[in-house]
N, C-alpha and C positions, 0 to 999 in steps of 0.2 A: 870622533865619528863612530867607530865601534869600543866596543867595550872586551877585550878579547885578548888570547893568549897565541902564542906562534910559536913555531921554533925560531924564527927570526927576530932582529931585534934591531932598535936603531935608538941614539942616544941623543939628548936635547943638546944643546950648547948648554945648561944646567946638569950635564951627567946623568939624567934621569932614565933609566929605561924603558920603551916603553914597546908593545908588540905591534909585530905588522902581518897582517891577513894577504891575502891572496898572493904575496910577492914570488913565493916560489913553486905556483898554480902550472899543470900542465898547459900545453897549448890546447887542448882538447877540452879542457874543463873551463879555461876564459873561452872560452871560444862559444860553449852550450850555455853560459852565465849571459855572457852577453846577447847569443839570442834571445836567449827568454825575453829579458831585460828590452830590449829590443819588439820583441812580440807586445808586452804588456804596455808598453810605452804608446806604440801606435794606437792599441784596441781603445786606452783612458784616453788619447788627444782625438781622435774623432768621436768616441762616443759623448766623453763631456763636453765638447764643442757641440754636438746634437744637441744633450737638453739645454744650453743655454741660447741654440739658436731656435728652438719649440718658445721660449718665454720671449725672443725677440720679433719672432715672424707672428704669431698668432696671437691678439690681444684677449681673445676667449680663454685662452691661458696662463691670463696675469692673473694669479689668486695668491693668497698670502702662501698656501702650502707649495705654488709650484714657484714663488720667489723662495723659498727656504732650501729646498731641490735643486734650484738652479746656483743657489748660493756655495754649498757641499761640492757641485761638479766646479765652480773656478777653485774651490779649496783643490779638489782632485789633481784640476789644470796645474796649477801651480808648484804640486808636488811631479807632476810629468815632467814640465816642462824645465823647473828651476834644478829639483834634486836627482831624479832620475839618472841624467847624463852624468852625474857625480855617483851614484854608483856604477854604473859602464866603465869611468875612469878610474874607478877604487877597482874595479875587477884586474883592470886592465895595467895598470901602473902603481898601484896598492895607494900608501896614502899620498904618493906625490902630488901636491897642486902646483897644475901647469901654469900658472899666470902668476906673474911675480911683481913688484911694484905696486903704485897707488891703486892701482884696478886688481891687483890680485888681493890685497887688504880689503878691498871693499866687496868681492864675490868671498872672500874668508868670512866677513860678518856677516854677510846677508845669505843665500843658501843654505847653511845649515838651520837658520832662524828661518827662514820661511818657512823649510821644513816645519818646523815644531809649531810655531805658527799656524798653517795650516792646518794639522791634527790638530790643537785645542778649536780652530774654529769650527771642524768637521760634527765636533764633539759636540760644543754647544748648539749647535743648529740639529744636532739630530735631538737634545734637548726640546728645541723650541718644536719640532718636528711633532714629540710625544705631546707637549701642551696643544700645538694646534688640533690634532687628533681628539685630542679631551675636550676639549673644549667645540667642534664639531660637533662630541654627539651628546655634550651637557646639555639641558634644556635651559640655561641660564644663558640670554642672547648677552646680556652686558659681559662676559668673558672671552668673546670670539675676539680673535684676531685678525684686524683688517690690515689691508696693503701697505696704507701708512705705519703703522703702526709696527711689519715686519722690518720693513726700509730703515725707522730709525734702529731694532732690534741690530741688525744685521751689520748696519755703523758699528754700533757697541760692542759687535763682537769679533770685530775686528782689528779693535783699538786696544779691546781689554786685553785681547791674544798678544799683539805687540807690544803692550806694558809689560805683562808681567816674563816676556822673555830680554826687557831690554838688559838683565846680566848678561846673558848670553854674547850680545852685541858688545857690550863692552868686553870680554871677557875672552872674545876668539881673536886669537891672533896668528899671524904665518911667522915660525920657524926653522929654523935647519935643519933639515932631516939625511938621513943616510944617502954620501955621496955629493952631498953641496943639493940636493934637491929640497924644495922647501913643503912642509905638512900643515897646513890649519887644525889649529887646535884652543881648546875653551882653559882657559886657566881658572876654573871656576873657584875651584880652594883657592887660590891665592886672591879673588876676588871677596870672598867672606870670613877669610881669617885661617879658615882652618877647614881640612872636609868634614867634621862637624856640621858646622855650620852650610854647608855645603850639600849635606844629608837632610838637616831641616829642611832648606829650599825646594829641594828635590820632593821631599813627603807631602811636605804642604801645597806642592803643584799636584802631586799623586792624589791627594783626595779633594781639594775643590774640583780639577778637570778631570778627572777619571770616574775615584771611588763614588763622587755625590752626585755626579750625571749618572752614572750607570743605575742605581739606587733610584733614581727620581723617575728615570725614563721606564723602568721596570714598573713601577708604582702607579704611571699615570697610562703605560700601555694593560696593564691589569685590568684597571678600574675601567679603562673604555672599551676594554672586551667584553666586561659584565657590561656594561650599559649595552650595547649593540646586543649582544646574548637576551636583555630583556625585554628589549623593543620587540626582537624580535617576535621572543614569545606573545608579550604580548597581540602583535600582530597578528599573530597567528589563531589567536583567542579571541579576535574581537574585527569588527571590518573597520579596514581602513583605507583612503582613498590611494589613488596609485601615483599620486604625487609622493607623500609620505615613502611609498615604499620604493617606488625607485630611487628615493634620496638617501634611504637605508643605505638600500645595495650600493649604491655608491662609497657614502662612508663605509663601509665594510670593505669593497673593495680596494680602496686607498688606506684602510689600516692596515690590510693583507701587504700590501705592495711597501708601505715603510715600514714595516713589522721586518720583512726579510731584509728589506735593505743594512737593519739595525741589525741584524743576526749577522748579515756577511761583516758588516764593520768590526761586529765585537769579533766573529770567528778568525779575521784575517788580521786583527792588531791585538789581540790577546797574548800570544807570545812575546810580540815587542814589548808590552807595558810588562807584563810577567818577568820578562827573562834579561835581568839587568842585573848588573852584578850588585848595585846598591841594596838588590829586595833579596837576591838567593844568595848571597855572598860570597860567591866562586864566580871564580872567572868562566869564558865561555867559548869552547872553539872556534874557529874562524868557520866552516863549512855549518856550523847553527848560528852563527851571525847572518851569514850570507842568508838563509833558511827565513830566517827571523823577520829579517829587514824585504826580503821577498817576497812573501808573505803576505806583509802588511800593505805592500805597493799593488800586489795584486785585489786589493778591493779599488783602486782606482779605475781598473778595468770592467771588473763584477758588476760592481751598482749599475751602470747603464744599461746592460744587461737587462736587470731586474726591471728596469723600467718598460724597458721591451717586455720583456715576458707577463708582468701583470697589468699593463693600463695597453685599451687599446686606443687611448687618446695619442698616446707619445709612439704606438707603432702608426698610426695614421700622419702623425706630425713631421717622423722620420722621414719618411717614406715621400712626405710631400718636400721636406726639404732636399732632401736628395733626387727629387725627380727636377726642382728648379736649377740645383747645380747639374745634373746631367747637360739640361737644355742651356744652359750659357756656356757648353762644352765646346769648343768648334768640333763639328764630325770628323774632321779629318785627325783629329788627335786621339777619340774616341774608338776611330777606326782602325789605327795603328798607336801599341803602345809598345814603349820599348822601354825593358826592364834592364837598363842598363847600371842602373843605382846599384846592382848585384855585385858588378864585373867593379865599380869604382871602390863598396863598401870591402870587397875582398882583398886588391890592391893597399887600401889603409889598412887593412886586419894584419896582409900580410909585413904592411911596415914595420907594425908593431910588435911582430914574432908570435901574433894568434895563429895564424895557418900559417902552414910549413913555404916559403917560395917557391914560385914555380907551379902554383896552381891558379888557373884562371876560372872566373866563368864567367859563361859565353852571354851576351845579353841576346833576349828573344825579341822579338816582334809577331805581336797578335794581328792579326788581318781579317776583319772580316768582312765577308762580301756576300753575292745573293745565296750559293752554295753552300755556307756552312762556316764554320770557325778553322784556321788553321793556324799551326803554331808552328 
C-alpha cells in the first residue's frame, strides 16, 4: 500500500522486513487524519453523486462531453467509496486488514485495484476529454464525437484499465503481519521473476497512462486554444451571426471549465505519480505518504467544485436536483435534525484509542419554526 520507511517494523512469515506508517501516531494526529479523510470523503460522495445525477435527470444534458464528465465522477465514486475507508483504516490501525478469510482475500484483491483502476480510467477519459474539446472547435464535422460513439469509448476504458492491472489481482495477497494480525500485500517481484522485471511493468504503465496522456492532452489543449483565439479574432474582424457566436462562447467556456478540472488532477496526483520510490530511489516518510496519497484523493472533492464554479448549467441542475430531494423530505425530519452521528462516530473513535475516554458529544437538535432557527 505505501511505499515507505518507519521506525517500526513487522516481518513476513518469509523474514522479510518491511515498514509500518502510522502505527505509533498520536491520538491527536489519527484523530485530525481521519477528519480530513472524513471531510473529503463526504464533499467527493455528494458532489460526484450530483454530476452523475445532472446526466440522469436532464436529457438536454446527455452530450458526449457531459457522458465523459459524469464517467471521471463514478471513477471519483469509486475511489470514495471502495479505497477511502482503507485509508481511515491505515490511519487508524496501520496496515492491519480487518477481514480475514475468503471475503477478506477477495476485498485484498479488489480495493487496491480499483483503486489503480480507477486513476488510469480518470486518465484516459480526461484524454478523450482534450480530443472531444479539439474536435468541438475543428471545422472538420467527420471528427466529432457522438454519444454512441463515447458509450463504446468508455466500455474500452474500462476493460483496458482492468487488463492491464490484472498482475496486480493475481499478485495481492493477505499475510501475517505483526501480532497474528493479517496485511494485504502485491507480491509483484515474485510475480515477474525478479524486481527488474517488475520495474519494466511499472515504467511501461508510467508512460502509456501517465507520460503519453499528459503529452497528448497538453497538445490538443494547445491547439484548441489557438483555434478558439482565431475565431475569435476573426470574429472580431469580420460580422458574424449570433448563432456562431454564442456557440464560440460556449466552446470557450467549457474548455475554461475542463482546462482547470485538468490542472487540479495534474496538481493533486502529481506527487503520487512523482514520488515513488521506483522513480527517486529513496524511500519516503510515513507523514509525505500520508501527504502524498491526500492529496491526490483531495481532487476527488475539487472537480465538482469546478463544475459549479464554471458552468451555470450544472449550478442550475444542482440546485434543481437538490430542491427535488428537499421536497421528498418529510417536514417533520427537515424540521428537526439530530446530529447524533457525532455522539456515535466519537464512541467508535474512542473505542479505538483516537480520543481519550470519557469524552462525549452531545448530539443537537435543530428546530425550526415561525420565529427563527434555534439550536
Amino acid at each position: 500500500m505505501f511505499e515507505n520507511i518507519s521506525n517500526n517494523s513487522t516481518k513476513l512469515a518469509h523474514e522479510k522486513v518491511i515498514t509500518v506508517c502510522f502505527q505509533s501516531d498520536e491520538a491527536i494526529i489519527k484523530a485530525g487524519r481521519v477528519l480530513a479523510y472524513t471531510i473529503i470523503s463526504l464533499l467527493s460522495l455528494c458532489g460526484n453523486s450530483l454530476v452523475i445525477g445532472v446526466l440522469w435527470q436532464d436529457r438536454k444534458m446527455r452530450k458526449p462531453v457531459i457522458y465523459l464528465i459524469a464517467n471521471m465522477a463514478v471513477a471519483d465514486l469509486a475511489i470514495t467509496i471502495v479505497y477511502m475507508p482503507r485509508m481511515i483504516s491505515a490511519v487508524i490501525r496501520s496496515y492491519d486488514w480487518l477481514v480475514g478469510g475468503t471475503m477478506g482475500l477477495v476485498l485484498c484483491k479488489t480495493v487496491p485495484t480499483i483503486h489503480l483502476v480507477s486513476v488510469k480510467v480518470t486518465i484516459l477519459t480526461l484524454v478523450f476529454l482534450s480530443v472531444e474539446r479539439f474536435s468541438a472547435v475543428s471545422p472538420f464535422a467527420g471528427n466529432k464525437l457522438t454519444v454512441h460513439r463515447v458509450k463504446v469509448i468508455l466500455i474500452a476504458v474500462w476493460l483496458v484499465s482492468f487488463m492491464v492491472h490484472t498482475p496486480n489481482v493475481i499478485a495481492l495477497k493477505l499475510a501475517p503481519g505483526q501480532g497474528g494480525a493479517l496485511i494485504c500485500r502485491a507480491y509483484l517481484n515474485k510475480l515477474f521473476g525478479s524486481s527488474k522485471g517488475r520495474k519494466i511493468y511499472d515504467n511501461v504503465l508510467a508512460a502509456i497512462f501517465y507520460a503519453a496522456p499528459l503529452f497528448l492532452i497538453v497538445v490538443l489543449y494547445m491547439l484548441a486554444a489557438i483555434k478558439l483565439r482565431n475565431r475569435r479574432i476573426a470574429r472580431s474582424n469580420a460580422s458574424t451571426n449570433g448563432h456562431e457566436a454564442s456557440k464560440d462562447k460556449v466552446n470557450a467556456n467549457v474548455f475554461k471549465m475542463l482546462l482547470a478540472v485538468t490542472l487540479a488532477f495534474i496538481s493533486c496526483w502529481l506527487s503520487y505519480f512523482v514520488m515513488r520510490k521506483a522513480i527517486i530511489g529513496v524511500s519516503i516518510s510515513c507523514n509525505v505518504q500520508f501527504v502524498r496519497y491526500f492529496l491526490a484523493h483531495t481532487n476527488s472533492a475539487v472537480t465538482p467544485c469546478l463544475y459549479i464554479t464554471f458552468s451555470q448549467k450544472y449550478r442550475s441542475s444542482f440546485k434543481s436536483i437538490m430542491n427535488k430531494f428537499r421536497c421528498r423530505v418529510p417536514s417533520r425530519v427537515r424540521s428537526g435534525t439530530t446530529l447524533s452521528l457525532l455522539s456515535q462516530s466519537a464512541t467508535s473513535f474512542s473505542s479505538l484509542g483516537i480520543f481519550p475516554r470519557g469524552i462525549n458529544l452531545v448530539s443537537l437538535r435543530v428546530n425550526n419554526n415561525e420565529n427563527g432557527t434555534t439550536v
